[in-house]
C-alpha positions in Angstrom: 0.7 22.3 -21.2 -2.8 24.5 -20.5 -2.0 28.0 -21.7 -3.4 28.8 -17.7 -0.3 27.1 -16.3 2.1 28.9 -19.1 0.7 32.3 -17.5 0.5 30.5 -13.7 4.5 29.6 -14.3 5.6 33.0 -15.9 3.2 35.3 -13.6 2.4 36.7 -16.7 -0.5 39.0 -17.5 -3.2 38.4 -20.5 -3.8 40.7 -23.2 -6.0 38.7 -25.3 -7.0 35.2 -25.7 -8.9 35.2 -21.8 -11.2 32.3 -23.6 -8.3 30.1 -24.5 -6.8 29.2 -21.2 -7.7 25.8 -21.5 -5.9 25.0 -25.0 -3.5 22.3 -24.8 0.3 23.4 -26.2 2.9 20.8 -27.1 6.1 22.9 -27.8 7.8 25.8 -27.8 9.7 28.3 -29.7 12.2 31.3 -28.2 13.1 34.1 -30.4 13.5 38.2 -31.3 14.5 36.8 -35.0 11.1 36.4 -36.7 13.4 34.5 -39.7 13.8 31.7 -37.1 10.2 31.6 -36.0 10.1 30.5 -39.4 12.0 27.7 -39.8 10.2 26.0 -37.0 7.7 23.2 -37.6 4.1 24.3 -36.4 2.5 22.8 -33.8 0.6 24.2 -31.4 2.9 26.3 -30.1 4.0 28.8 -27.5 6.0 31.8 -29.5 8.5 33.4 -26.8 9.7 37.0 -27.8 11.0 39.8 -26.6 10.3 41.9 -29.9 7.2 43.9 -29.7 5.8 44.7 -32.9 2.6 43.5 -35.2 4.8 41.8 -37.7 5.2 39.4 -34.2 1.5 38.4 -34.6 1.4 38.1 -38.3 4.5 35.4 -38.0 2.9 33.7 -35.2 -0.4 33.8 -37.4 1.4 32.2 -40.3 3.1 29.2 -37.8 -0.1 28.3 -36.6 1.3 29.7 -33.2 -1.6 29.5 -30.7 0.1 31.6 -28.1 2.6 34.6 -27.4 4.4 35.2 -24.6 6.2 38.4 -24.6 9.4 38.7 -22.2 11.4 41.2 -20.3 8.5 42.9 -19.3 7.3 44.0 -22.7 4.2 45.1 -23.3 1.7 44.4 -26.1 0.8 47.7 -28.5 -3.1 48.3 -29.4 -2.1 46.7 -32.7 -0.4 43.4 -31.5 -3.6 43.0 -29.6 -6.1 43.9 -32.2 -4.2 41.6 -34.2 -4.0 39.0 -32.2 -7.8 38.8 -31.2 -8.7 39.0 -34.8 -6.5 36.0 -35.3 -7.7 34.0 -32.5 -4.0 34.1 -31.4 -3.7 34.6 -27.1 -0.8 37.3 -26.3 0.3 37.5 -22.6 3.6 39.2 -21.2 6.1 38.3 -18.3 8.8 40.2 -16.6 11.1 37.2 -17.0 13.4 37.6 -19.1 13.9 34.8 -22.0 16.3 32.7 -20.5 14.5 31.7 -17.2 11.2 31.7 -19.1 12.1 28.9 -21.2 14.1 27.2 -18.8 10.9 27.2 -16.3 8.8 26.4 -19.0 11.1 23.1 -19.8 11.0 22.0 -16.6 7.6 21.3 -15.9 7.6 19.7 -19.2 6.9 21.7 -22.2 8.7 20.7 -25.0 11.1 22.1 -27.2 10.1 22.7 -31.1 11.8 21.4 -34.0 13.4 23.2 -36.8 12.9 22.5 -40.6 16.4 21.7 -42.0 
């Protein structure tokens, strides 16, 4: 799924990343626990959070995470963005709350990630 139709889908807003609409994302993940973020298998994938700090970005950085969608109407800090343009990471932000974000999301077909075991 087009990063566009992510933010079409979740009437988010962008913060960063307007140049990577057309990227192509093939799963993704839903957590405030950074720890978990980290036992799932990269693939260019959507990171869905609700926690709103830097140490966000640097996880997704790590995970190959392409994209960050923040939920519950949380916005990006300067630093999450400055981060997240440095990294080449987009970071958009919906007023959906987690639940109904991923549940939209899997409905029109983006997949779910895998864990590591």
């Amino acid at each position: 799924m087009k990063i566009k139709r992510i933010v079409e889908l979740l009437d988010a807003t962008v913060y960063c990343g307007e140049d990577m609409m057309d990227v192509d994302l093939h799963s993704a993940c839903a957590s405030d626990m950074m720890s978990d973020v980290l036992a799932f298998v990269k693939d260019q994938a959507l990171l869905i959070s609700g926690l709103c700090n830097p140490q966000v970005v640097r996880t997704a950085d790590m995970m190959d995470i392409r994209c960050i969608a923040l939920v519950r109407g949380k916005r990006p800090t300067e630093d999450m963005i400055a981060i997240a343009k440095e990294k080449g990471i987009a970071l958009i932000s919906s007023g959906h709350r987690m639940y109904s974000a991923c549940g939209t999301l899997y409905a029109e077909g983006l997949q779910p990630g895998e864990k590591t075991v």
